[in-house]
C-alpha positions as CSV (number, residue, x, y, z in Angstrom):
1,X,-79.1,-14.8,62.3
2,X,-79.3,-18.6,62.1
3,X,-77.4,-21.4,61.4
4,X,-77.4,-25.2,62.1
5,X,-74.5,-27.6,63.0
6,X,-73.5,-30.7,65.2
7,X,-71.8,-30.4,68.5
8,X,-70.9,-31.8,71.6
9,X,-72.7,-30.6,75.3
10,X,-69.6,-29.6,77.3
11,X,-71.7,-27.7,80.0
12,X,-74.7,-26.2,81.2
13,X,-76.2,-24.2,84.0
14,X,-80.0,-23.0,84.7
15,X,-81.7,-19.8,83.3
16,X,-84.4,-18.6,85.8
17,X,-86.8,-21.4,86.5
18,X,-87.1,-23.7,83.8
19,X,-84.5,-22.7,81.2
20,X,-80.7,-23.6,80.6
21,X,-77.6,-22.4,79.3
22,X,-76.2,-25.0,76.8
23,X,-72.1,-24.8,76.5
24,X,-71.2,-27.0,72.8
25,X,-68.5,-27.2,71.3
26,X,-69.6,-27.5,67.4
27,X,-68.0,-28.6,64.2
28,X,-68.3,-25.2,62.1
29,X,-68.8,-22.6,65.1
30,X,-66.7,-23.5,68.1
31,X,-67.3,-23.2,71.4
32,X,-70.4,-21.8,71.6
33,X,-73.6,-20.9,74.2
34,X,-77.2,-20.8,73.6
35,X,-80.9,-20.8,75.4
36,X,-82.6,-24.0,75.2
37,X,-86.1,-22.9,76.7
38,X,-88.1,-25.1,78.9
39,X,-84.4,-27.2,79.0
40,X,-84.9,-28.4,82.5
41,X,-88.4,-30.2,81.3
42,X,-88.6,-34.1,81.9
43,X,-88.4,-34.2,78.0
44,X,-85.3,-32.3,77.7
45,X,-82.8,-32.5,80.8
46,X,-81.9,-36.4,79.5
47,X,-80.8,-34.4,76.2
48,X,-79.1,-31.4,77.4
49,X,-76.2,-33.6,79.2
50,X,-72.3,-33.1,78.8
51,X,-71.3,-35.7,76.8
52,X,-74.5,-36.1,74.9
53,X,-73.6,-35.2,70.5
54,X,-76.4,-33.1,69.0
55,X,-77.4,-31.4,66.3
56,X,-78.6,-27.5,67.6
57,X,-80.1,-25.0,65.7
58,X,-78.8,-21.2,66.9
59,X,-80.9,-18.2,66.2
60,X,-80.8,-14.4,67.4
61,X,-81.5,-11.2,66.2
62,X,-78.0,-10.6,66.5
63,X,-74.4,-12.2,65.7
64,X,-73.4,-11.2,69.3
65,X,-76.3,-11.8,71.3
66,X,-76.7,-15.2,73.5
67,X,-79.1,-16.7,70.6
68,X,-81.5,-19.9,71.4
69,X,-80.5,-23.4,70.8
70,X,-83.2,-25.7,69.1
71,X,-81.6,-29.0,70.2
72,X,-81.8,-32.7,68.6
73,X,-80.1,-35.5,69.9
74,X,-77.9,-37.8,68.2
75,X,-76.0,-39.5,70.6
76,X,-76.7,-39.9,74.4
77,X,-74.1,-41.4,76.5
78,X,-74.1,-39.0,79.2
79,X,-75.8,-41.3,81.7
80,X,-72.8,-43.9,80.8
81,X,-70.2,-41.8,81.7
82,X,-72.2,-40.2,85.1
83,X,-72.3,-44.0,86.4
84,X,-68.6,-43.9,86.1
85,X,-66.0,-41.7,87.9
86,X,-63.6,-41.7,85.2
87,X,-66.3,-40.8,82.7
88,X,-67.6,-38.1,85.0
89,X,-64.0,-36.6,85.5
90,X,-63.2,-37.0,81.7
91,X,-66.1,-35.1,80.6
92,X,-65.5,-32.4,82.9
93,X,-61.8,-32.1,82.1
94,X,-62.7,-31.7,78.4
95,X,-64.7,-29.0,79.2
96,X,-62.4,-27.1,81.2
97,X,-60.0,-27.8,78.0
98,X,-62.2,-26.7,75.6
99,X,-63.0,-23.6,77.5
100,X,-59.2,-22.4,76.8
101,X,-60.1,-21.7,73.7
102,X,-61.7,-18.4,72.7
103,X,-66.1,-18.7,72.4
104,X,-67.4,-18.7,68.7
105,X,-63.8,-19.4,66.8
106,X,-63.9,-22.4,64.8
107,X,-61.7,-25.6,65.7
108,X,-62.6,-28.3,63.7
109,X,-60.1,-30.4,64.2
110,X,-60.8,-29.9,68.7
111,X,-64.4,-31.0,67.8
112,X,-63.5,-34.4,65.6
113,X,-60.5,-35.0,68.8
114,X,-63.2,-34.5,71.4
115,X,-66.1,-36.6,69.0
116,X,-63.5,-39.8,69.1
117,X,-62.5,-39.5,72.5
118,X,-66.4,-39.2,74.5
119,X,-67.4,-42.8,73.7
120,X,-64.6,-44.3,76.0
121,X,-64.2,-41.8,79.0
122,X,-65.1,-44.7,80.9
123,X,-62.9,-46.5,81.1
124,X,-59.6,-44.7,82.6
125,X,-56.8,-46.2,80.8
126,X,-58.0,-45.8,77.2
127,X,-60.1,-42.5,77.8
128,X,-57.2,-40.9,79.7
129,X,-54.6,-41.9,76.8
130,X,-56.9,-40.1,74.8
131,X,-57.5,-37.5,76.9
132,X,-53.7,-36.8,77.2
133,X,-53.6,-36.7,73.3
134,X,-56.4,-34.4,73.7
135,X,-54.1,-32.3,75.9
136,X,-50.8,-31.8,73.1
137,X,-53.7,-31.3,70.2
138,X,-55.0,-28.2,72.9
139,X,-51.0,-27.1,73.7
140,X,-51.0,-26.9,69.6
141,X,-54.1,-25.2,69.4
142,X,-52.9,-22.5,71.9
143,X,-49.8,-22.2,70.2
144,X,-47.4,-24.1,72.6
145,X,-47.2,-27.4,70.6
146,X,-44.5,-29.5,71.9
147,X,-41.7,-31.4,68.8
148,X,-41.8,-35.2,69.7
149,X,-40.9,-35.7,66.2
150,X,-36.8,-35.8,66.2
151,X,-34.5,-35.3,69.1
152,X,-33.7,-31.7,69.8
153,X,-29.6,-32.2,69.5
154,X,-29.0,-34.5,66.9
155,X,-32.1,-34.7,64.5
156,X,-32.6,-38.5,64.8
157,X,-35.8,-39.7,65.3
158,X,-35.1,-43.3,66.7
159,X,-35.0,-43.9,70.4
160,X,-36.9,-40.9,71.8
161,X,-37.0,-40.7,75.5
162,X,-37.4,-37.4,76.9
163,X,-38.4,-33.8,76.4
164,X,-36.8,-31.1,77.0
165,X,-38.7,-28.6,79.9
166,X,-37.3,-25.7,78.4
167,X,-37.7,-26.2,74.6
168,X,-40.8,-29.0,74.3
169,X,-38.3,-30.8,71.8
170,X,-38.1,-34.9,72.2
171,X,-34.7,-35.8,72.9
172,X,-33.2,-39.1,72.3
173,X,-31.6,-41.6,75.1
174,X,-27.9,-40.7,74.6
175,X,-27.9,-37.3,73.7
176,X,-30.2,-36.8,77.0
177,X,-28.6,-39.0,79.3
178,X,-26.5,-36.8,81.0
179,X,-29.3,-34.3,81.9
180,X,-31.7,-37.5,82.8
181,X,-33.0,-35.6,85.9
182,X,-33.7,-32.6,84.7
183,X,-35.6,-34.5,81.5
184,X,-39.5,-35.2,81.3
185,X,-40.3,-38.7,80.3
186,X,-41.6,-39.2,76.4
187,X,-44.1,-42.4,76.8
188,X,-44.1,-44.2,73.7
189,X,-47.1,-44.4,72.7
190,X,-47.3,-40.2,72.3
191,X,-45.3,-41.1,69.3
192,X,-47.5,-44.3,68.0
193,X,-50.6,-44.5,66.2
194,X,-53.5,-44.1,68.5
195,X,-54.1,-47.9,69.6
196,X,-54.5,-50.5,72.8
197,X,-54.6,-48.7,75.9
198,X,-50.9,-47.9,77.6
199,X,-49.7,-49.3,80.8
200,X,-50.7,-47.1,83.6
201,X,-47.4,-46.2,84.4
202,X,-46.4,-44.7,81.2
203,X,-50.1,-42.9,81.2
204,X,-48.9,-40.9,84.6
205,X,-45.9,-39.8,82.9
206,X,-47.7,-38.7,79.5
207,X,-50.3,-36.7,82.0
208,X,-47.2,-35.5,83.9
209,X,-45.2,-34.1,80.6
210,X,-48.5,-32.6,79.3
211,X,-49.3,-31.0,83.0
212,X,-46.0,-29.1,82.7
213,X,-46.8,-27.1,79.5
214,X,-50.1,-26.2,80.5
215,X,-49.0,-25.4,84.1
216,X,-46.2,-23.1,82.4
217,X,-48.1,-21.9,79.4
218,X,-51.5,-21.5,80.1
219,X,-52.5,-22.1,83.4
220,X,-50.2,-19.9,85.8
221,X,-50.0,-17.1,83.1
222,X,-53.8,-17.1,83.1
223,X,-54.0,-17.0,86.6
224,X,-55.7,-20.5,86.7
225,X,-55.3,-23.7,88.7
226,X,-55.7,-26.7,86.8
227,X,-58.9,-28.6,86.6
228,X,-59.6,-30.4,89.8
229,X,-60.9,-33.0,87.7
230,X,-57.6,-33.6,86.3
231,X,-56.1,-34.1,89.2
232,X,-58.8,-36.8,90.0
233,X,-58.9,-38.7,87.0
234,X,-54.7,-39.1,87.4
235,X,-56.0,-40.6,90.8
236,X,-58.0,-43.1,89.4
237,X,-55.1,-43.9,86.7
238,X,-52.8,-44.2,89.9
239,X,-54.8,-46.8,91.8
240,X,-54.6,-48.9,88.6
241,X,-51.3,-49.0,88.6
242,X,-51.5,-50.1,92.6
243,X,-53.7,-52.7,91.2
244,X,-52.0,-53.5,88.7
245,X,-54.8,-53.3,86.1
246,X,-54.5,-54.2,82.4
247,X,-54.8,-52.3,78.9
248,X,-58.1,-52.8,77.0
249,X,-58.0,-52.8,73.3
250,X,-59.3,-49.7,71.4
């Protein structure tokens, strides 16, 4: 068995004394392991980062045996992201993402998501918009897609405002205004054309709407807690609000 493809290092972890276990999720093959021998040489560890794109060449004997990865880089940013916290939290939260997903079934459209979204985990604004966009492509994915397209009671699509917590259905200002407490906020921008970076106040909100559904879908009825890396990256969006910090421009 053999094939070839381009992925994206999600995770690793050592195999005896001079080997790794490299975690990619790939364009044609999904999330997928492999054995990169002698990975934990000087030569290879700067390659066989999270974050890093690659092209890997899988072979085993055998469809469901662990294989070995031949690895070639094409894009190494991992050292980028480690020298930030908010690249170092947003790498680690898209692997814990990514890892919902069942090993060797084919996502394409995860992989292209998770190939626009590594280049700016640095910067917590921008990366974690993405990220949360990242987050509704993985509720879809799972099968719990939330409708932000047209309010839940009337149809209309103009002034969205809220979701419903039982349904996952956008719901507009005046049909949801008497239940206001009981509603999530809708951010714009969920609803917009990826662009400039929110405010960091409406980025909480969007992490706090997406945090529901997976708590209720996918977490708790897994028996998982989310990713502590979440949790800290939403820490880093909430000091820039403190701070007052402003968008950057994608």
């Amino acid at each position: 068995m053999q094939w070839t493809d381009d992925g994206i290092i999600i995770g690793t972890r050592r195999h005896g004394e001079t080997s790794l276990i490299v975690e990619l999720m790939t364009a044609g093959h999904g999330r997928h392991l492999g054995l990169v021998r002698g990975g934990r040489s000087r030569r290879q560890q700067p390659v066989l980062q999270p974050g890093n794109s690659v092209t890997a060449t899988w072979r085993a004997r055998l469809d469901e045996h662990l294989g070995n990865y031949t690895i070639e880089p094409i894009a190494q940013r991992a050292a980028r992201l480690m020298e930030s916290p908010a690249g170092l939290y947003g790498i680690q939260l898209l692997g814990a993402l990514v890892r919902l997903l069942p090993e060797r079934d084919p996502h394409l459209e995860v992989h292209a998501a998770l190939a626009a979204i590594v280049d700016w985990l640095d910067d917590p604004l921008m990366g974690g918009a993405l990220i949360v966009r990242f987050e509704l492509r993985m509720l879809e994915e799972l099968g719990f897609g939330l409708d932000l397209d047209a309010c839940a009671a009337t149809g209309g699509t103009d002034d969205l405002v809220f979701v419903s917590p039982k349904s996952g259905r956008a719901v507009s200002r005046t049909a949801g205004a008497p239940w206001e407490d009981r509603m999530l906020p809708l951010p714009a921008f969920l609803r917009a054309a990826p662009g400039p970076a929110p405010p960091a106040a409406d980025l909480i909100d969007a992490f706090r709407l997406t945090g529901y559904f997976l708590d209720r879908h996918v977490f708790e009825p897994r028996g998982l807690k989310p990713p502590d890396a979440r949790t800290r990256l939403i820490a880093l969006v909430e000091r820039s609000v403190a701070a007052g910090a402003h968008a950057s421009p994608l």
